[in-house]
Structure formats: C-alpha cells, structure tokens
N, C-alpha and C positions, 0 to 999 in steps of 0.2 A: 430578757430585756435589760436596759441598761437599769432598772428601776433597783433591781438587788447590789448592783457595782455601786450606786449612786446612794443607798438606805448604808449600807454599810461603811461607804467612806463619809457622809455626813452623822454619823452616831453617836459622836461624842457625849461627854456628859450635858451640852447645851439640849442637844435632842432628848432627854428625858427631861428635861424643865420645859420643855416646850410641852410635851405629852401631857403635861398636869392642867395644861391652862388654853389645850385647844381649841375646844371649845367655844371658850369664855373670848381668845382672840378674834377667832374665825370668824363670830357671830356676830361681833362689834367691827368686823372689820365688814361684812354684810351688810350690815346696819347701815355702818356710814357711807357705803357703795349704796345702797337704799337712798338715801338722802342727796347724793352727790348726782345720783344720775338722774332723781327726780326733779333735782332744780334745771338740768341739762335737758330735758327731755320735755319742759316747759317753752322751750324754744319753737322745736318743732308742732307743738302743742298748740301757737298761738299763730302759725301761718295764716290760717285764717282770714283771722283779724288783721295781723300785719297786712297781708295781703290788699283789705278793703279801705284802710284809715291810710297807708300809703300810695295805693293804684300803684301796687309792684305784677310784675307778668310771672310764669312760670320759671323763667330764664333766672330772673331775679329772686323768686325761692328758693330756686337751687344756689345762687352763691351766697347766700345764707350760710345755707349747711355747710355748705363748701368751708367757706371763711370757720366755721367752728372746727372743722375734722381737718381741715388742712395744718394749723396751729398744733391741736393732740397728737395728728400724725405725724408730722418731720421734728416737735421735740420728746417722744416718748421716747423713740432709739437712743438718739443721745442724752436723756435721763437715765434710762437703764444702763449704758452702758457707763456711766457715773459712777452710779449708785453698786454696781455691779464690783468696779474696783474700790469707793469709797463710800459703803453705807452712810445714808443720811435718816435715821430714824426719825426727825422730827417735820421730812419735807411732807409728811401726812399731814399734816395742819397748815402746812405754807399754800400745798395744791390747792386746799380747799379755801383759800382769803382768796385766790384769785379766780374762783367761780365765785364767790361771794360779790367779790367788785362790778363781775362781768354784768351778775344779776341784777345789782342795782343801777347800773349804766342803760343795764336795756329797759329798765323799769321807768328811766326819765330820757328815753330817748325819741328826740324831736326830728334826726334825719336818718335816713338812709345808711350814709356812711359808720354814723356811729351805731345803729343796729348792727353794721356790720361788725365793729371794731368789739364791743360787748360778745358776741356771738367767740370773737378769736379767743377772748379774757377769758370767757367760760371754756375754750379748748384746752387754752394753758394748763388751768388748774387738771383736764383729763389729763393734760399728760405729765405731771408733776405727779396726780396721784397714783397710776395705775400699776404702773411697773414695780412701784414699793411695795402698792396694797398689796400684788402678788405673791411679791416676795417673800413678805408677814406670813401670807396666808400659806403659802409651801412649806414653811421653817415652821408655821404652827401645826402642819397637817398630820404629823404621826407618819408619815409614809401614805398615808390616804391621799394622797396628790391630786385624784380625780375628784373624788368627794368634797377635799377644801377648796378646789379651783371653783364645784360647780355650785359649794355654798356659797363663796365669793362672787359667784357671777350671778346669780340667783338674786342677790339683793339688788345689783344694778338694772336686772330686769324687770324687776318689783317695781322700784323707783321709774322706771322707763313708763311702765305702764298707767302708775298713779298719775303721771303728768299732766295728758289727755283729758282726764278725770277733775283735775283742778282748774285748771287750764276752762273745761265746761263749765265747773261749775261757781269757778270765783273770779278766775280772771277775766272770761270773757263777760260776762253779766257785769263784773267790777272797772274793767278796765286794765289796761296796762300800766297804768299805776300800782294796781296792788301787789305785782310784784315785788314791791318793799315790800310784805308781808311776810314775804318766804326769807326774808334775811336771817331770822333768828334761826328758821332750820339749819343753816350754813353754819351758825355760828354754836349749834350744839352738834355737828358735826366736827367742830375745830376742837370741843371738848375732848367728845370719844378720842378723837387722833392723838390727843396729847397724853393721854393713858397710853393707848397702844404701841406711839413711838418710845416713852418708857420701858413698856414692856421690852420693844423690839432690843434695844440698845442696853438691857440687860443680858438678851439672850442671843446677840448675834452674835459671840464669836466664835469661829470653826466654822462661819457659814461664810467667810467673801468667797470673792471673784476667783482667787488662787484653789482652791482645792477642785474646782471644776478641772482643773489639767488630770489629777489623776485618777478622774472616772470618764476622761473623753474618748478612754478606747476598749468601753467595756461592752460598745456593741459592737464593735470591730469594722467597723464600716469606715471606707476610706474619706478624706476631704470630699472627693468629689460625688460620691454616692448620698451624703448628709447634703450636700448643697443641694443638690439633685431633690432630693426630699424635699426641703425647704421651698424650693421654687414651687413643689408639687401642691404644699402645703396653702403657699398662697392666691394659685389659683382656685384653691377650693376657698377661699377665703373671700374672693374675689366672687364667686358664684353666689355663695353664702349670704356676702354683706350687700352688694347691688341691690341683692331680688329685696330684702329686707328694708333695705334705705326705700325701692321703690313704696313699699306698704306702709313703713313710719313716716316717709314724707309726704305721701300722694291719696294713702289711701281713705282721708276724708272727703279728698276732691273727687275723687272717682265714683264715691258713695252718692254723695250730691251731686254729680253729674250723671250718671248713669240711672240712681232710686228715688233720685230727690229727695233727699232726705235732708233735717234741720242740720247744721251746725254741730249741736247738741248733742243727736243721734249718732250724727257720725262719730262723735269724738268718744263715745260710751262702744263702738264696735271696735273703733282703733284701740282702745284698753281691751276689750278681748281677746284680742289680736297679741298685743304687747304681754299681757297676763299667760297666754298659753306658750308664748317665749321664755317667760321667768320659769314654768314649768315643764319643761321641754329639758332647759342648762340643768337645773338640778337631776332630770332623770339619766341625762347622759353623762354626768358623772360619776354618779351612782351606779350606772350599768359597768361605762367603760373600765373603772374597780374590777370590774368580774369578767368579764368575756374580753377586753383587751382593747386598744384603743382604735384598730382597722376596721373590725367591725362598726361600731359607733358612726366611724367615719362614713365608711361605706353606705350605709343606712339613711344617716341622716343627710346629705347631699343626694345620693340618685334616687334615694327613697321618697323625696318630694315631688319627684316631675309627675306623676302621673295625675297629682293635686293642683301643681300651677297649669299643668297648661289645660287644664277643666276651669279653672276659676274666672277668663274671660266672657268665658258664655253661662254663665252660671246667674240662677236668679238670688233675691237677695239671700234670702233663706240659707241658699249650698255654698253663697258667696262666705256671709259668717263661716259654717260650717269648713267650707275648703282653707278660709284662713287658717281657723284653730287648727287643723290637722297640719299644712303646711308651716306654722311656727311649731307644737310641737319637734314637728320632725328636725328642722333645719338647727332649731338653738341647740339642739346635743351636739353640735357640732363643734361648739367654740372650744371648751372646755378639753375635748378630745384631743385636739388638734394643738389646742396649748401643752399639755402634757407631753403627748408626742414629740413635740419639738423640744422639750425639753429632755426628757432623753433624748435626743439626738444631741443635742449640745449640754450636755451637763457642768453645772455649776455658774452656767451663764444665765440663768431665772430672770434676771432686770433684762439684757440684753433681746431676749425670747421676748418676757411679757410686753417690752415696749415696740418692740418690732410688730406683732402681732395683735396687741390693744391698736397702734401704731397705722400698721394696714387695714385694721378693720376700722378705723371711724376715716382712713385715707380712701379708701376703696370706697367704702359708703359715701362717702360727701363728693367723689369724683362722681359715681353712680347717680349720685341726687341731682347736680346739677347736669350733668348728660340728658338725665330721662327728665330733666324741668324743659330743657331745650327741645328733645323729643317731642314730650307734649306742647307745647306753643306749636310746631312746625304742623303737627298731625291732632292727632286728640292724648287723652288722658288715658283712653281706650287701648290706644294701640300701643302705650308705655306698659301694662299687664299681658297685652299678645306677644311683644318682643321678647320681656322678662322669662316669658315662660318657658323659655328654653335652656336658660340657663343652669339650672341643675344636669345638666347632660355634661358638664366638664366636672361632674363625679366620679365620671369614668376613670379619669386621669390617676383614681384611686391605684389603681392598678400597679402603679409605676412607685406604689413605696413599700419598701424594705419592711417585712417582718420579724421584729425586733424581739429577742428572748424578754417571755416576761416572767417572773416569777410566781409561782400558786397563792392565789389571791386572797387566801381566807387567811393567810400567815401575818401579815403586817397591822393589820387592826385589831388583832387580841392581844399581840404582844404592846404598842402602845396602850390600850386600853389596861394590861399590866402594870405599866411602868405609872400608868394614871391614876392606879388606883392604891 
C-alpha cells in the first residue's frame, strides 16, 4: 500500500517531534472534536422543540439540517484545499468563534429564518475545523493513520451523542435560551486550539501540499483508476451518511410516533444510538491498523443490511438493540474510508479530509431533508422501510483497487521508539 512510499517520504526530523507528543495532540484534538460536535449536535438535539414553539413540518426539519451541512459541505474542499497548499495552524480557533456565534444566534432566535442562518454559522466553523483537525491529527499519528483518524473521530461522536442528553436534560426543561450556557464550552475549546495550532506550526514543516507529488505513484494506479475509487468511495459514503442522517434526525420522531414514548425517552435512546457510533469509529480504526482498509470497508457497509431492514418491524426492545448493532457496524466506516483515500491521493490530507468530512455532512443534510419531505408525503414509517435498503451499494465495494499495504505491527513500535 501506498502507506510505506507515504511513512517514508514524510519522515523527516518533524516526524519524530511529532512521535513524542502524539498522544498529548491527538487527544486534545479529540477533545475539542468532543466539544465542537456537541454544540453541533445540540441542533438536531432540539428538533423537537423547535418543531412545537414554531409549528415547522417535516419538510422544514430537514432544511434545517440542510442549511447546516450544505455551508460544512461546499466550504471544507476549498478549506482543504487552502490549507493544503498554505497551512493555517491557527484556523482551529477561528472554526470554532464561528460555531460559537452560530450558538448563540440560535440561543436568541425569534424566526425561522435566522434559526436557519445560526444553523449555517455553526456549519461554517465544521468546515473551517475539520480538514485542519485532520490534518494535526495525521502529522501527529506515528504512522498510526487508522488509529489517530479513529481517535479523532471518536471524540466527535462522543460529542454527537452527549447533545441529545443535554438537549433532554437542560435545554429542553430550560428552554432555548439556555443555549447561552454552552458558550463557555466554545470558548475552552478555542483554548485547547490555541495550544494545538502552536504545536502544529512548530512541527509542520516537510508536511505541505508539495511532497504529496512524490508519493502519488507509489500505488501505481493510473488517474483514472484513483478517480474510479474515489467516486466508489463516496457512494458508500453516501449509503453510510443518509441511513444515519435518517436515525440522527428522525429517530426520536419515529420513537414517539410508533412506541409513544416521552420526548425525554426518546432523546436518551437517540444517545445510545449516537454512543455505539462513537464506538464503532474507534474500533474500525483500530482494526483497519491490522487487517487493511477493504475489509473494514466491506464489513462495515454490506455488514449492516441485514440489521436495517429488520429494524422497521421490530418492537421497541430489538428496535434499541438493532440500532446499537447497526451504528456499531456502519461508524467503522468513516475512518477507513478516510485513510483509504488518502492513500490514494497522497500528501493531499486537507484536500481528502475536506472533501470527505465535506460529503458526509453534504450527503447527510441532502438525506435529512429528502426523507423530511418523504415523511410529510407518507409517514415516518416508511423513511426506515425505504432507508433499509441502502447498505446494498456496499456491494460497489468490489470495484476498489487492492492497495499494497505494509506488515502492520512495524510502524507503531518504531514510533513508540522514537517516543520514548
């Protein structure tokens, strides 16, 4: 795999100052992916409500989402691909003021439109951060690529999941007001980033956008075979983030519409749901480390159908039950798939993570408001019957290139050397 052309052309002396403090990065950069995605995640968290205090329809839920992931999606590319040629190590504190603004806008917002315009503010700062955070997080990883992608995506599912949770248990009792509450987490997030972009901005040079030329033909695969991939890559992306957008955005309504269940309840199964997400990313990092990144792939995409399309007829009980199984399965996905793509395009890290953070909250938020429209038309019902099919363009797995990988247990003792 390209991963040994790629460890050895990026090796310089910057790569062992990274190995001393990877750690220490990765975890704060976790962290503040914890923090960033739980204010983000407070969004969807408060449908709800928004839903009852404005007499919005399904339709109107989904361009919600829309208006947040459409904003993340069309500027992470062109962040990455920025940042790619001109590092900005300090845009990790910039992303995160304008998820801070977004929050407090939706905290004092009186219409429609500006829930809407909050909603974009807090995409912004997604896609200011993520393409960098990546970045960090690869240049910090040892060669661990899978493992620091999956502990960076690990904490934004974390945060993903607490949202729901506060969302139950402060916002919705408090009001939507108390979203000024959560300002000061924003703003000890804008802390950690300011350490971090330090760090970054001591240790990035030997990493831009130029040394990607001379590891881009160390899987030997032609232009058009790497695009070929890429396209493959985000139809499974595409599978991936819909079914999911359906569950993050729908699946309290479905809960209360189907089990009757409180509010309350629901939002405490939607963090189980989001929680076995967070731990899904980090196992399929950790795995794909070892056994390679197709399998993972393979797995975690056609490995769910036979869980979603049981989950429509399903009582409450195997409905929890077939969640958790179904987000484990599917969140190994992301990480893999990011990695992936990045061997294929080497030395283009911004470019990948923004394309790819990019499609996935674009695909989702397109997803969210399709199956909002879905359900107005039919029920909320038949948005889980339709969904369940889509893990069957895992198949598509088929059609990517088996990439040389290198023997797995070599690259994390030798960092763990240089660390110690």
């Amino acid at each position: 795999m390209s991963q040994n052309t790629e460890a050895a052309a990026a090796a310089p002396a910057p790569s062992g100052a990274a190995s001393t403090t990877t750690f220490a990065v990765i975890l704060s950069l976790s962290f503040c992916h914890l923090l960033n995605d739980m204010m983000q995640s407070l969004v969807p968290a408060l449908y709800p409500l928004l839903k009852t205090n404005y007499g919005l329809d399904f339709g109107q839920v989904g361009l919600i989402t829309l208006a947040f992931q459409c904003t993340a999606s069309l500027l992470q590319p062109v962040v990455g691909i920025y940042t790619d040629r001109h590092p900005w190590p300090y845009s990790l504190p910039v992303g995160m003021s304008s998820t801070l603004i977004g929050l407090l806008l939706l905290a004092q917002a009186h219409s429609y439109p500006v829930i809407l315009l909050a909603a974009a503010l807090i995409g912004i700062g997604s896609a200011v951060f993520h393409p960098e955070a990546s970045r960090v997080a690869r240049l910090a990883s040892g060669g661990r690529y899978g493992l620091a992608q999956s502990l960076f995506q690990v904490g934004g599912n974390t945060g993903s999941a607490a949202g729901p949770l506060l969302a139950a248990f402060i916002v919705v009792p408090s009001g939507q007001g108390s979203l000024f509450w959560f300002s000061g987490v924003a703003l000890l997030a804008m802390l950690i980033l300011m350490q971090v972009g330090a760090w970054y901005a001591r240790n990035r040079v030997g990493h831009g956008g130029t040394r990607g030329r001379s590891g881009a033909a160390g899987h030997g695969l032609s232009r058009g075979r790497v695009a070929a991939a890429i396209l493959v890559l985000v139809a499974l992306l595409f599978s991936k983030n819909v079914y999911t957008a359906s569950l993050s955005s729908y699946f309290t309504f479905y809960l209360i519409d189907r089990f009757a269940l409180s509010v309350q309840a629901a939002q405490v199964i939607l963090f189980v749901f989001l929680g076995s997400l967070a731990v899904g990313t980090l196992l399929g990092g950790f795995v794909g480390d070892r056994v390679g990144r197709l399998p993972v792939i393979w797995f975690s995409i056609l490995g769910a159908l036979p869980f979603t399309l049981a989950l429509p007829y399903a009582n409450l009980f195997w409905t929890v039950v077939l969640s958790v199984a179904i987000a484990l399965i599917m969140a190994s996905a992301f990480s893999a798939i990011l990695v992936y793509a990045q061997d294929l395009l080497p030395g283009k890290v911004g470019l990948v993570a923004g394309v790819f953070f990019g499609f996935s909250f674009g695909l989702g938020g397109l997803g969210a408001a399709a199956l909002g429209e879905l359900a107005d038309l039919t029920s909320i019902a038949t948005v889980y019957q339709v969904c369940s099919y889509l893990p069957l363009l895992g198949l598509l797995t088929v059609f990517l290139p088996r990439l040389r990988e290198p023997p797995r247990p070599t690259a994390a003792p030798a960092a763990a050397k240089q660390a110690a």
